[in-house]
N, C-alpha and C positions, 0 to 999 in steps of 0.2 A: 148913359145916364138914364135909371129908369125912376119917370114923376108917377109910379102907377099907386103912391101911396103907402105903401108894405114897407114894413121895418120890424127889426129883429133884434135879439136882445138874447141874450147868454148868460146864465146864474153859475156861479162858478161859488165850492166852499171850499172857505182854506182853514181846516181843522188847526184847533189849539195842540199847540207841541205837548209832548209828556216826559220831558227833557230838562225840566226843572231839577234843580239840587243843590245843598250845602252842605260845607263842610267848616269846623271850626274846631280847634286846634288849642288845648292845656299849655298854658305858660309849663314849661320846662326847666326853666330857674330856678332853683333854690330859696322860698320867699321864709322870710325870717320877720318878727313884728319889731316894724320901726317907729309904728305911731303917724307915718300915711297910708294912703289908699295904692293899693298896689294892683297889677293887671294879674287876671286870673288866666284869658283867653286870650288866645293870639292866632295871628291864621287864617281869618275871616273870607274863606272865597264861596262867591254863591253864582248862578245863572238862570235869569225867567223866576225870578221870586224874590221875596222880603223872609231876611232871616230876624228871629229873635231867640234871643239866651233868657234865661232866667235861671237862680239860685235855688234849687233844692232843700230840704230837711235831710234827704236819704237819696239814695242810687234806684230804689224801688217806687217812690210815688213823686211823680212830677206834679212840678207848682203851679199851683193854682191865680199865683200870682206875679206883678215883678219883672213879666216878660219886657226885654227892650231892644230895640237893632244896632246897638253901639256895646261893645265891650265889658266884658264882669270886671269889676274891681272892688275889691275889700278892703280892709285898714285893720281888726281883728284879727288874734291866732286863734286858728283850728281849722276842719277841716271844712269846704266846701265844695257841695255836689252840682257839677254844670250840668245843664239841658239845654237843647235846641229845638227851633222846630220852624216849616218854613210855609208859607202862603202864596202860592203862585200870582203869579205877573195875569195883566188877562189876555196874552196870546199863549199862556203854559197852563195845561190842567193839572197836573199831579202836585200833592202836596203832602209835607212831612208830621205826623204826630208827635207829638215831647217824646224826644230821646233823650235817655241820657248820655252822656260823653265823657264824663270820668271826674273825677276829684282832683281836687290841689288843697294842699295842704298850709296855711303860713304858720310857722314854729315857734312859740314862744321866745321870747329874748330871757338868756339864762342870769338876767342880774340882778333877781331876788333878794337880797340877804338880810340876815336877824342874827342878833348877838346879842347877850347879856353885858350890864355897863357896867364897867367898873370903877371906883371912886366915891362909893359909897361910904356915908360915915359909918365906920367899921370900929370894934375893938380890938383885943391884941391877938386875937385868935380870927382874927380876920371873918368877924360876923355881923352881918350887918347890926345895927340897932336903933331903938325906938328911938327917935328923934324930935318929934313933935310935927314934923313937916312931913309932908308926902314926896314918897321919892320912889324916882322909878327906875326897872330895874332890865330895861329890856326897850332895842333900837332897833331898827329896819326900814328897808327903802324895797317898795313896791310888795310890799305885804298886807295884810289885813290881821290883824289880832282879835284873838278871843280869850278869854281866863282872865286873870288878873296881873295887870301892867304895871300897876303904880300902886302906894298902899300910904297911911300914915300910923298904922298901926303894926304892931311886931307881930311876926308867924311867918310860915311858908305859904309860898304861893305859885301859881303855875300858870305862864304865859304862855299860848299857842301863835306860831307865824304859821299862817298860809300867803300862798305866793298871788297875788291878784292876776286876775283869768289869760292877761298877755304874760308873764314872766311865770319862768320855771323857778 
């Protein structure tokens, strides 16, 4: 036992790892618009850091905003661009800049349709005619119109169906 007073003391550093990394994984299902929110990413393994995703405009500039650490999902057809990126833990020093990681696609649902009506008060040559009431001449489900639809006056006329932005 030595009382002569003397003590010692040891500083010891234990460097931050650089062994941080994520990865995260495109739904691979076939997504099609059903009018919910659908998963884009799937996959999610990280270590020594906080991932987050965010939805792109393009594969070239990452976003600026939007970034989240829980999963992409959409409800919209067309296409979306994933990015990642990741923030180390504070015993991990490396960390990841917005990557991109690829596109998914959800498909439009093909049940657009338009049709001309018929039942029109017609004469014997099967043409329509002036009435005095407006009658229309043109029906669809998940379309948008432009030209002329309905009319109370006699002439030709020309209705356009486009298909609204989920339906082909």
């Amino acid at each position: 036992h030595n009382d002569s007073g003397v003590s010692s003391s040891v500083s010891i550093t234990i460097n931050k790892a650089t062994d941080a990394y994520a990865t995260i994984d495109i739904n691979s299902t076939e997504l099609t618009y059903n009018g919910s929110s659908q998963q884009l990413t799937i996959n999610l393994s990280s270590h020594g850091c906080t991932t987050y995703m965010a939805l792109g405009s393009s594969s070239t500039s990452a976003p600026t905003s939007g970034w989240q650490t829980s999963h992409l999902y959409a409800t919209n057809a067309g296409t979306y661009y994933v990015w990642y990126k990741f923030e180390p833990d504070s015993n991990h020093s490396n960390s990841k800049s917005a990557t991109y990681v690829g596109s998914k696609t959800i498909k439009r649902l093909t049940t657009a349709s338009a049709s001309v009506i018929t039942g029109f008060t017609q004469d014997s040559n099967n043409k329509k005619y002036y009435t005095g009431s407006s009658q229309t001449g043109v029906t669809g489900s998940y379309v948008s119109w432009s030209g002329t639809t309905s009319s109370v006056n006699a002439g030709d006329f020309t209705a356009t169906a486009t298909p609204e932005s989920n339906y082909a």
